[in-house]
C-alpha positions in Angstrom: -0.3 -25.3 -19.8 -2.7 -24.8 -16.8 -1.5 -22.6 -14.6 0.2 -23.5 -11.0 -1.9 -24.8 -8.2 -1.7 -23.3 -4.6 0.3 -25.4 -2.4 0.4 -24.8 1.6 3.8 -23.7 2.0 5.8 -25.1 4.7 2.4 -24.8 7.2 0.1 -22.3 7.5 1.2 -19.8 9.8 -1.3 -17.3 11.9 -0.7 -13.7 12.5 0.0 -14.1 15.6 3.0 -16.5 14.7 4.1 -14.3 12.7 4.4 -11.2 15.2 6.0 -13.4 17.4 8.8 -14.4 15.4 9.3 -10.9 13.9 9.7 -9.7 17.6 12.3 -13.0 18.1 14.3 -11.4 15.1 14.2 -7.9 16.4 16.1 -9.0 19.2 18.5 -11.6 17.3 18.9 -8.5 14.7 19.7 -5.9 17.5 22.6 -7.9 19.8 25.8 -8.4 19.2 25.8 -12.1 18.3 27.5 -13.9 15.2 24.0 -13.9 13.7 22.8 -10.6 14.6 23.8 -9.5 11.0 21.8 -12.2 9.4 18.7 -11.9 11.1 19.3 -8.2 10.1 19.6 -8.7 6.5 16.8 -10.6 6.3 14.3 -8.3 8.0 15.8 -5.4 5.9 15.9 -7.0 2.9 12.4 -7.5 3.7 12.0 -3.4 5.1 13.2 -2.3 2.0 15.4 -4.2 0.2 16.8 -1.7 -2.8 17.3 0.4 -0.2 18.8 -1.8 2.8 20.2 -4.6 0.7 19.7 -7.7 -0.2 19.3 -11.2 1.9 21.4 -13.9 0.3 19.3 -17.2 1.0 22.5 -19.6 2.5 22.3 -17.3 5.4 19.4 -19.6 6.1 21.8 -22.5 6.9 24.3 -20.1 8.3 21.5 -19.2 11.5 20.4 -21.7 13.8 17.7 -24.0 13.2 15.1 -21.8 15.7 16.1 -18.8 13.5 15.9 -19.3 10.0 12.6 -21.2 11.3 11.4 -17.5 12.2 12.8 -15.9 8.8 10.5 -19.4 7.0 7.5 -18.4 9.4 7.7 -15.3 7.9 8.3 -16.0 4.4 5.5 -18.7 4.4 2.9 -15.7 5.6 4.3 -13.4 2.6 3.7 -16.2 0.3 0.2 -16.9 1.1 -1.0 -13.1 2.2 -0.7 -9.7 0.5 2.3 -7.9 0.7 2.7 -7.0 4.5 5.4 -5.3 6.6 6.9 -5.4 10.6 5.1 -2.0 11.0 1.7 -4.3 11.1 2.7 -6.0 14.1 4.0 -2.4 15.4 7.7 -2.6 15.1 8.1 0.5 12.7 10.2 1.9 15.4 12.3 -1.0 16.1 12.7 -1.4 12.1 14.3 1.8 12.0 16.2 1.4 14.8 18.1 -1.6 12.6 18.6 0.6 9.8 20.1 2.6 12.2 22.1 -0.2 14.0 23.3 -1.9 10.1 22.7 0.6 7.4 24.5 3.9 8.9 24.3 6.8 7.1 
């Protein structure tokens, strides 16, 4: 068996992108809208997910369309970079603030 070819995933996303639609789910993650908690799941799950749980992949239909397109932005980076987190785009801070915000102590 030869071993699996690298595919493009959905489209080759820049840095940039990527930034952008982390900063899109910051905002989604921190309001009080129905998918505030989704968008939240996902970026913790993502933080640290044995620590801030786990981000069941139908939420991805549960979001609207822009949405989950940022949450696939995002997972099409991880799948073609090394392991990366918010905090590279500089949203440590705002990171915390949703463990604050969904995971209380």
């Amino acid at each position: 068996m030869s071993p699996p070819q690298r595919r493009p995933a959905i489209r080759a996303v820049s840095f940039e992108e990527v930034g952008e639609a982390v900063a899109r789910l910051i905002v989604v993650a921190g309001s009080d809208t129905g998918q505030a908690s989704r968008a939240a799941d996902f970026l913790l799950a993502w933080w640290d997910g044995g620590e801030w749980g786990h981000f069941p992949v139908l939420h991805l239909c549960n979001c609207d369309a822009v949405i989950s397109e940022d949450m696939l932005i995002v997972m099409a980076h991880l799948a073609a970079e090394p392991t990366v987190y918010a905090d590279a785009w500089g949203y440590r801070d705002a990171m915390a603030a949703l463990v604050e915000q969904w995971r209380p102590a």
